[in-house]
C-alpha positions as CSV (number, residue, x, y, z in Angstrom):
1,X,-8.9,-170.5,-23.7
2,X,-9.4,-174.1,-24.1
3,X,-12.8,-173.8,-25.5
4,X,-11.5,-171.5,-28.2
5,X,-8.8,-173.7,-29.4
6,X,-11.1,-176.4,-30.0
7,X,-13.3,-174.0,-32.0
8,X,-11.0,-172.9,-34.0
9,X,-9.6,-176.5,-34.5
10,X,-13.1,-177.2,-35.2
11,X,-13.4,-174.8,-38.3
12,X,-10.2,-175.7,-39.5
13,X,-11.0,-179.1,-39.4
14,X,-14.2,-178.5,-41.4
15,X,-12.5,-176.3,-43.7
16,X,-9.7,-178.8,-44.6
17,X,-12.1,-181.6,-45.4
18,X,-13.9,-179.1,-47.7
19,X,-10.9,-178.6,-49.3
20,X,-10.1,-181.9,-49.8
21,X,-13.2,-183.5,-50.9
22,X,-13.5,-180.8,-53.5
23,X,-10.5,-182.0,-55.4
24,X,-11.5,-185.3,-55.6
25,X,-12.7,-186.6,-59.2
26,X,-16.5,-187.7,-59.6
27,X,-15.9,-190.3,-62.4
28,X,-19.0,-190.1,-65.3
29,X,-21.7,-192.4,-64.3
30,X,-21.7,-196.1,-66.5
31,X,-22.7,-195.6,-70.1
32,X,-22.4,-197.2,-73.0
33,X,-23.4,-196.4,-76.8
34,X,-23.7,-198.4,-80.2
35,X,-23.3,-195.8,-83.1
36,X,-23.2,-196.4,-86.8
37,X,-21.9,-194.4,-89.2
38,X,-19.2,-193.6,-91.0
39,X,-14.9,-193.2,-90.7
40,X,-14.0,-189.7,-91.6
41,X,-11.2,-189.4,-90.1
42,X,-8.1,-192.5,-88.8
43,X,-5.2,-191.7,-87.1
44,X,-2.1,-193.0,-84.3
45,X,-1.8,-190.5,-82.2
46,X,0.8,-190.2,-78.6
47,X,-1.8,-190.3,-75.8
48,X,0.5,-187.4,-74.7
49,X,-2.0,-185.3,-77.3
50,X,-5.0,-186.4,-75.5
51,X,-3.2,-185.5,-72.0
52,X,-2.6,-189.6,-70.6
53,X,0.1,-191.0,-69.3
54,X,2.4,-192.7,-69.7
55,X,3.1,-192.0,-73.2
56,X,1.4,-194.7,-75.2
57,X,0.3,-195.4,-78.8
58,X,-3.1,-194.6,-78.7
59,X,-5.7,-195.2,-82.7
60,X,-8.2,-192.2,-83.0
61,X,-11.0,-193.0,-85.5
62,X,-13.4,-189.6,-86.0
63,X,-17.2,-191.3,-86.8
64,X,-19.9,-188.9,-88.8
65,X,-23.0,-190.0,-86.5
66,X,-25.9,-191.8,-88.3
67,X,-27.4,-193.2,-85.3
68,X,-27.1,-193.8,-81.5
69,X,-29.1,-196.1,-79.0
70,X,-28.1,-196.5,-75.6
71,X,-27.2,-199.9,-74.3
72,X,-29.2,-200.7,-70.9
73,X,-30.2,-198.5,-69.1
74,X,-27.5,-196.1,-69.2
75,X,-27.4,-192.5,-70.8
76,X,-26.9,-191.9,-74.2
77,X,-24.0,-189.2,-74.3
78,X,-24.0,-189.0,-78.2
79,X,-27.6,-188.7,-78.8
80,X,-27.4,-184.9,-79.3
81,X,-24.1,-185.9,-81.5
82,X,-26.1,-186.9,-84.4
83,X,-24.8,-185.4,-88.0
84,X,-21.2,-184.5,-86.2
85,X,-17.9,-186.0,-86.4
86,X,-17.3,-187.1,-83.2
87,X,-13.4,-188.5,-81.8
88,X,-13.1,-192.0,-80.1
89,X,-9.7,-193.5,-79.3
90,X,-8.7,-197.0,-78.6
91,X,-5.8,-199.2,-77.1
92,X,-6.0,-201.6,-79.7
93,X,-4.8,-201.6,-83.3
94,X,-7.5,-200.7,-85.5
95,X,-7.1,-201.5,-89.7
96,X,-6.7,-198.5,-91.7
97,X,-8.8,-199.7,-94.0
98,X,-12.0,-198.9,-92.0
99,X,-10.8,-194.8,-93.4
100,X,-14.2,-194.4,-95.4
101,X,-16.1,-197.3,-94.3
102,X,-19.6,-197.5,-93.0
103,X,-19.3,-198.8,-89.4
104,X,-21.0,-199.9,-86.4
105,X,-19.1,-199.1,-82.7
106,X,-19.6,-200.0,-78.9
107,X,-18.4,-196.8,-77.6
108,X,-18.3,-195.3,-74.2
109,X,-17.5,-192.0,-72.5
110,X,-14.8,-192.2,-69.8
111,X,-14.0,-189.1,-67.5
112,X,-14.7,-187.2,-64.7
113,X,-16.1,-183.3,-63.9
114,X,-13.0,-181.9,-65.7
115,X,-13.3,-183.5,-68.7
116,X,-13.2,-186.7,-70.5
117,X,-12.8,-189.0,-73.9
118,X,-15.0,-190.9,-76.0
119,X,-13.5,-195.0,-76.1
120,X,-14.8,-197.2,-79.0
121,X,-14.4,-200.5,-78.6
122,X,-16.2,-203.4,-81.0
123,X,-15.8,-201.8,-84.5
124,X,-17.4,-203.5,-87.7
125,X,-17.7,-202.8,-91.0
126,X,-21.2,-202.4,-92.4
């Protein structure tokens, strides 16, 4: 009887670690990306919209992709991206004025397995 209890805690044991390392997040691996091209799109957006809390002012700039290169030795998530309009957000103010302009962005993709955003950071005009 004993002997069977322990198996079965066994399998329940195994079982619940299963479970639980299943739902734990596998954050994307380090990459980062400088892009040029050009604003087609500026925006403040909630970061409720982008599904982040807490509620927080977030600045969405949409880049049409000239070019990519990968910094390091990292991946280069946007290399298949070229000739799209692609999303990044920030924390930090960005100037309407770059609505139109040519520009060149540090940008990086933050996530996990269940999805993720584009962050841009280091924006110049060209």
């Amino acid at each position: 009887m004993m002997r069977r209890l322990t198996v079965v805690f066994c399998i329940s044991l195994f079982f619940t670690l299963l479970m639980v390392g299943s739902c734990a997040s596998v954050p994307v691996i380090p990459n980062e990306t400088i892009v040029e091209g050009a604003v087609s799109e500026y925006a403040i957006v909630s970061s409720r919209l982008a599904g982040i809390q807490p509620e927080q002012v977030l600045y969405r700039i949409t880049i049409y992709i000239e070019t990519t290169k990968a910094v390091g030795n990292g991946p280069d998530f946007l290399r298949d991206k070229v000739g799209k309009d692609i999303p990044f957000y920030t924390k930090k103010k960005l100037p309407p004025q770059l609505f139109g302009r040519k520009v060149r962005a540090r940008v990086q993709y933050r996530g996990d397995e269940r999805g993720g955003l584009f962050w841009v950071r280091d924006v110049e005009v060209r």
